[in-house]
N, C-alpha and C positions, 0 to 999 in steps of 0.2 A: 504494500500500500504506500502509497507515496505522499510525503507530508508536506505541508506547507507552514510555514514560520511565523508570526503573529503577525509582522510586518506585510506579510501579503505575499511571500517569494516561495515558489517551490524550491525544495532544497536538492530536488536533483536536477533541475533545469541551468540549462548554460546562461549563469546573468552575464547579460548585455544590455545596462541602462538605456531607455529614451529619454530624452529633455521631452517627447512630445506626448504626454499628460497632463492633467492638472486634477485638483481635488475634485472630488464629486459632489454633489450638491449635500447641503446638511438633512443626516434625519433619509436619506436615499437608501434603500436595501436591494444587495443584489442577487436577481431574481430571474435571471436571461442568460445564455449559452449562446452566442452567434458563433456560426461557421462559415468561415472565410476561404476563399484560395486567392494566393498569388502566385506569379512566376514572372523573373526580371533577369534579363529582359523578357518578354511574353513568349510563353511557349518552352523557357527555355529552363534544366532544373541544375540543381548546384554552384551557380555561379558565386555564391555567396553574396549575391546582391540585398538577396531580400533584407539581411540585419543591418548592411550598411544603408540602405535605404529606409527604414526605420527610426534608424539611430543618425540621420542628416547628414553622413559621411559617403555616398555613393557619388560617386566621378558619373556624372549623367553626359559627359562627353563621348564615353567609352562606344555608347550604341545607339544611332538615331532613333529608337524604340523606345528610348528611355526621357527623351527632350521633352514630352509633354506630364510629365513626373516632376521636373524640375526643380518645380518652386511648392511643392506638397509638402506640410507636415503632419507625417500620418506616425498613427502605432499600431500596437496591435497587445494586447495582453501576452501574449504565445504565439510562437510560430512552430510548427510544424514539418523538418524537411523531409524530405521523401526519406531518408534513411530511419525515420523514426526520431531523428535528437531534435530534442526540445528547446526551444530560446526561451525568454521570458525576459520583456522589452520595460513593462511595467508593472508595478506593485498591483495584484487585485484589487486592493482597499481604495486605490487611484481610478481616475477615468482615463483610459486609453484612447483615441482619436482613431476607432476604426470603422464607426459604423455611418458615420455621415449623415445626411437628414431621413430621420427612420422612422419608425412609428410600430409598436408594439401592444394590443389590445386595449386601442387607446389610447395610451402613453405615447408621446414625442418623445425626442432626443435618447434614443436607446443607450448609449454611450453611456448615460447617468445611470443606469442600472443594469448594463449587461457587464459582462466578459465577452474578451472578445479571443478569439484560436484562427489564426492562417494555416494554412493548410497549403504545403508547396504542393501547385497547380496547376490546371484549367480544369476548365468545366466538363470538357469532353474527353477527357483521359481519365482512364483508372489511377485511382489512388493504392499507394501500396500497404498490402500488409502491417508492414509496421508501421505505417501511421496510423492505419488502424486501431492497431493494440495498443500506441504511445495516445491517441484520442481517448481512449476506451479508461484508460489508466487516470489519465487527466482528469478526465470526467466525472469518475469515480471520483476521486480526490475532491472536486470542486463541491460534488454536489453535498460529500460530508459536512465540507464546511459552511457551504451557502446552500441548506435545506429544500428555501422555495424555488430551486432551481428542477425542478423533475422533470419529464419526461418530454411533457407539452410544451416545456420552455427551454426546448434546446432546436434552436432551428438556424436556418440559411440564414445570408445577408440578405438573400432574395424574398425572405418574408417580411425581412421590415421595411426593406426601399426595392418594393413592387417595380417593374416596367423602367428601374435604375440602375439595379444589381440582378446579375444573375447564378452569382456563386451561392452555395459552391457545386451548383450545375450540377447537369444528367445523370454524369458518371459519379458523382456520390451515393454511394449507401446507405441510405438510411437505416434499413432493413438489418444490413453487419454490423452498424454501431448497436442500433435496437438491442442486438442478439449479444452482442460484447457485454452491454450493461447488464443484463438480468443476469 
């Protein structure tokens, strides 16, 4: 079972600070699981872009792919790379900058009350195994800590920014994480 520290950090996650957080609103409980994919440049997996891009250190001259990124300051809670190892960009107890203008049974600004997990990506490729199991792991862990987080509220970026996002697409499993958690 994999722990998480008071301060909000898993302890077997590779830290990798972002500057791009801030506090989350006072009195906000979190209560939401988004799933994310990236891949930088697009299409493309281990470049190691994705953390330096995160963390505001990505050389975006390297690939014209990457030029309309440029001036983005995004995060993510967790990244996920295809091998299975885990990042972890920012604190739980923080808001991470990953879900953009969203909307969740009601609620705006998801970001205030979700978690957010990249998942190295696209939409239309299979996801491997071990990200599987390192999801599966994670989740367990999260939802220990953060209760109202169950089953129903663990979903896509594509559920809370409809016809904006479409991660993390087709080729996701719902079905194998389902079956990982029970």
């Amino acid at each position: 079972m994999y722990t998480i520290d008071k301060n909000g950090w898993f302890e077997h996650a590779r830290k990798t600070p972002s500057e791009n957080f801030n506090a989350r609103p006072e009195g906000e409980e979190i209560d939401l699981l988004l799933i994310h994919n990236i891949s930088l440049p697009p299409g493309q997996f281990g470049t190691g872009c994705v953390p330096q891009f995160f963390c505001n250190t990505l050389d975006c001259s390297q690939d014209p792919a990457l030029a309309d990124i440029q001036e983005l300051k995004v995060s993510a809670h967790l990244f996920i790379d295809r091998e299975g190892e885990c990042y972890q960009f920012v604190s739980l107890l923080d808001r991470a900058w990953h879900a953009g203008v969203s909307q969740f049974c009601g609620r705006d600004n998801c970001n205030d009350f979700s978690i957010g997990i990249e998942l190295e990506g696209e939409d239309h490729r299979p996801y491997t195994e071990r990200q599987y199991h390192e999801l599966a792991a994670v989740t367990r862990a999260l939802r220990q800590r953060f209760p109202k987080i169950n089953l129903e509220r663990i979903v896509g970026h594509c559920d809370v920014a409809p016809g904006r996002k479409t991660d993390p697409g087709p080729a996701f499993n719902w079905d194998k994480l389902r079956a990982l958690l029970a």
